[in-house]
C-alpha atoms as one frame of an Amber mdcrd trajectory, in Angstrom:
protein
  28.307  51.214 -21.984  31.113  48.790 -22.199  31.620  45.622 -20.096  33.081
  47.067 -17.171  30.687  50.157 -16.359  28.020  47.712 -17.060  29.092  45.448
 -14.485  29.896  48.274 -12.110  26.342  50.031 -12.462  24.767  46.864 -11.932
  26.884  45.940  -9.004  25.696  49.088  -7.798  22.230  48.481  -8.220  22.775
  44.967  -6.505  23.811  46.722  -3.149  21.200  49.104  -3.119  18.519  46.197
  -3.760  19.877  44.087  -1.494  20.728  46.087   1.597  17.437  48.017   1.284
  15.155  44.607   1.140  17.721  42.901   3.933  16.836  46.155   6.481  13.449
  45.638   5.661  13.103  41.732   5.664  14.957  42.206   9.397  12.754  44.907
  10.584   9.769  42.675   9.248  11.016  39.237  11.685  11.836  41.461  14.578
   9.086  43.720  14.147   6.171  41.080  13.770   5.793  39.207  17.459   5.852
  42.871  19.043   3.855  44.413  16.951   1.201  41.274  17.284   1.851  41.251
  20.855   0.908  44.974  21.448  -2.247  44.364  19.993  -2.909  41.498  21.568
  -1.622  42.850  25.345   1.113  40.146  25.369   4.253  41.375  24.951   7.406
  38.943  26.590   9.347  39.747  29.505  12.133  41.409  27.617  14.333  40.483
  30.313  13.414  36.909  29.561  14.419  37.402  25.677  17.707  39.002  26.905
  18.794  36.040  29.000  17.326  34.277  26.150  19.431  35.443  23.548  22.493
  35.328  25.946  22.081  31.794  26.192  22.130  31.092  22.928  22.644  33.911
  20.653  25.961  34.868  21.356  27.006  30.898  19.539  25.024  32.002  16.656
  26.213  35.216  16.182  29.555  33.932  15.895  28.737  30.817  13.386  26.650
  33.537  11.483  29.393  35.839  10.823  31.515  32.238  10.141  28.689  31.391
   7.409  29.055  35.089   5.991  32.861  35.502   5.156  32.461  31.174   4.081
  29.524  31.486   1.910  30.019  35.478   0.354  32.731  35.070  -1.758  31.666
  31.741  -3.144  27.972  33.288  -4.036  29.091  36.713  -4.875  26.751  39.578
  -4.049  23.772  39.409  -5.622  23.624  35.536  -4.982  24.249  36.103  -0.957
  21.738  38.937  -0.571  18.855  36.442  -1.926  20.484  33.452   0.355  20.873
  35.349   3.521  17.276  36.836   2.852  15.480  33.594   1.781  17.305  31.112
   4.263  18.306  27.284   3.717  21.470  28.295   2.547  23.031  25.083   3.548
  20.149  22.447   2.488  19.159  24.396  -1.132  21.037  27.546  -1.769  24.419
  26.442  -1.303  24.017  23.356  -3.750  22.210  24.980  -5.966  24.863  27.722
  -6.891  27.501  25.189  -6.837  26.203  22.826  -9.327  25.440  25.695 -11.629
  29.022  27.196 -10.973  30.054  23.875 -11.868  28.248  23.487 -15.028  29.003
  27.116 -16.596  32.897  27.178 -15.556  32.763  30.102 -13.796  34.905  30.723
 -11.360  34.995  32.669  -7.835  35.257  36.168  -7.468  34.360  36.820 -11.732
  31.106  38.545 -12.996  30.107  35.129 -14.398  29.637  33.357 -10.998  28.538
  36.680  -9.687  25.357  36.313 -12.679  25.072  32.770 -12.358  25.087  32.610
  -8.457  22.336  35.303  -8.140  20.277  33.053 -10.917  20.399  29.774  -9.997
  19.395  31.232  -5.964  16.607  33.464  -7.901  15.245  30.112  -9.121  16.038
  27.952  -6.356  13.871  30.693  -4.343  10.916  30.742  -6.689  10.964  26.808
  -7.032  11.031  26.716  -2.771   7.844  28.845  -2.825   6.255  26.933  -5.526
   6.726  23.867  -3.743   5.817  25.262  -0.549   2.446  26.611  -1.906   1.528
  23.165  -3.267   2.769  21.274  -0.181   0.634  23.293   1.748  -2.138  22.860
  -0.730  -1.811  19.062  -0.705  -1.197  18.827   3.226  -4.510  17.288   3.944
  -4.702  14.856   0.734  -1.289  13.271   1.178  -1.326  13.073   4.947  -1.859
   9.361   5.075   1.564   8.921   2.371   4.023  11.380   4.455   3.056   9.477
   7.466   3.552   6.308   5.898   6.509   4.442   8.434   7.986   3.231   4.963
   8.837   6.613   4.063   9.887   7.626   7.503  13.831   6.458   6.950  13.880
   8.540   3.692  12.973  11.426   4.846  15.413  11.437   8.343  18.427  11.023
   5.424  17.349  13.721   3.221  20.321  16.163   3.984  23.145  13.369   4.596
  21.936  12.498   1.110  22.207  15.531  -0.189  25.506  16.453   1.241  26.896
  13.383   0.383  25.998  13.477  -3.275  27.574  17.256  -3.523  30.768  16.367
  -1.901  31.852  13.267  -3.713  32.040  15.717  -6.504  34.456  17.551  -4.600
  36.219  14.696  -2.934  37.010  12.663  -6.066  39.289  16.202  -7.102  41.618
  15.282  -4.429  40.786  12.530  -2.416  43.774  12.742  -0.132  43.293  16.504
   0.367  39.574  15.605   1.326  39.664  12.502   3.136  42.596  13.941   6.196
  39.835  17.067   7.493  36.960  14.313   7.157  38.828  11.914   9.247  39.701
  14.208  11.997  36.760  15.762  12.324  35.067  12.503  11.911  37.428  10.999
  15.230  36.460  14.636  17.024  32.739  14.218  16.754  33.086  10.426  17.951
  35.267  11.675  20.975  33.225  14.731  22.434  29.646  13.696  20.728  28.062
  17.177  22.506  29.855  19.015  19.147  27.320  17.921  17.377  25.099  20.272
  18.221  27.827  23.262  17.220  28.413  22.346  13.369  28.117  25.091  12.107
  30.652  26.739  14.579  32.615  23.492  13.800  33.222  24.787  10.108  36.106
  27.597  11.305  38.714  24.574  12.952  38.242  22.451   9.617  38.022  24.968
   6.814  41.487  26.451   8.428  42.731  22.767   8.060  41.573  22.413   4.506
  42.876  25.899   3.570  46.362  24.780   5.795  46.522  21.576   3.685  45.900
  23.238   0.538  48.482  25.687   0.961  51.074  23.209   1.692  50.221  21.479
  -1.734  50.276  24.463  -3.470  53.695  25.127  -2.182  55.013  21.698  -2.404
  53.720  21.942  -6.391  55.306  25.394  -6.621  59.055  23.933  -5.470  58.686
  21.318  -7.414  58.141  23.315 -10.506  60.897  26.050  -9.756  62.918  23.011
  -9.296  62.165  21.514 -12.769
């Protein structure tokens, strides 16, 4: 088989996989509390879970769908089905890809970042559960160290840490083109603090500013270049 039916076959293969483990991974988490709660004679009021969800599912629904057309084309297919499945895209996933992405070359939308991507979340996964299994393991025996008030600071800045180490590698590309959505969404947080509890649905007014920005350099380059 040459490159191309290669890559298509195993595309194909991908979808299969992934949509066929996603249904059941989905039919698992719904399926568990009612299943567990028929045999234990305590199913909820499902009127309560409706206004329930109303009340807060209809926000997530949209910032999900946000985080799917964001994150897909930057983890490709195989990559997104293990994210989406496995969770903490944002805090491990996300990172993970992107620093391999950035050490291979590949680029967006190519077979290389679609190989890479589903790799480095495939190991980010695995390493997850590993650590999982032995932080559960050692829950008891380092109990007296997590609780320790020295550590306490490091672990409340664990994700500003994170983030902020990730984006200065993106900031220092263009620092002007990086800085202006920062700073207004920086001033909009300060003036109506209550968004802060709707970042994720935050992510649609300053990705279209980054993407607005970036097209008006690209354009200003182009002119300049016809003009030359």
């Amino acid at each position: 088989m040459n490159r191309e039916q290669y890559y298509d076959a195993y595309m194909k293969k991908t979808h299969f996989l992934g949509r066929l483990v996603s249904v059941v991974s989905l039919v698992l988490l719904l399926g568990a509390p009612f299943v567990i709660g028929l045999i234990l004679g305590a199913l909820p009021d499902m009127g309560a879970v409706a206004r329930g969800f109303l009340s807060v599912g209809l926000v997530w629904t949209v910032s999900s769908v946000v985080e799917f057309l964001v994150y897909t084309p930057m983890l490709g297919a195989g990559g997104s089905y293990l994210a989406f499945i496995t969770g903490n895209l944002i805090n491990m996933k996300i990172p993970c890809a992107m620093n391999a992405k950035e050490l291979v070359g590949a680029k967006s939308g190519t077979p290389e970042n679609e190989v890479i991507s589903t790799l480095s979340i495939a190991t980010s996964s695995l390493v997850t559960i590993l650590v999982l299994f032995l932080g559960v393991l050692l829950l008891i025996p380092l109990q007296p160290v997590l609780q320790s008030p020295a550590l306490q600071p490091a672990f409340a800045n664990v994700v500003p840490a994170l983030f902020g180490a990730m984006a200065y590698k993106y900031y220092r590309k263009d620092p002007v083109l990086a800085m202006i959505p920062l700073a207004v969404m920086t001033v909009l947080f300060t003036l109506v603090p209550s968004l802060t509890g709707s970042t994720s649905f935050m992510i649609i007014p300053s990705g279209a500013l980054a993407i607005g920005l970036s097209y008006l350099k690209y354009r200003r380059e182009a002119k300049g270049g016809a003009g030359a």
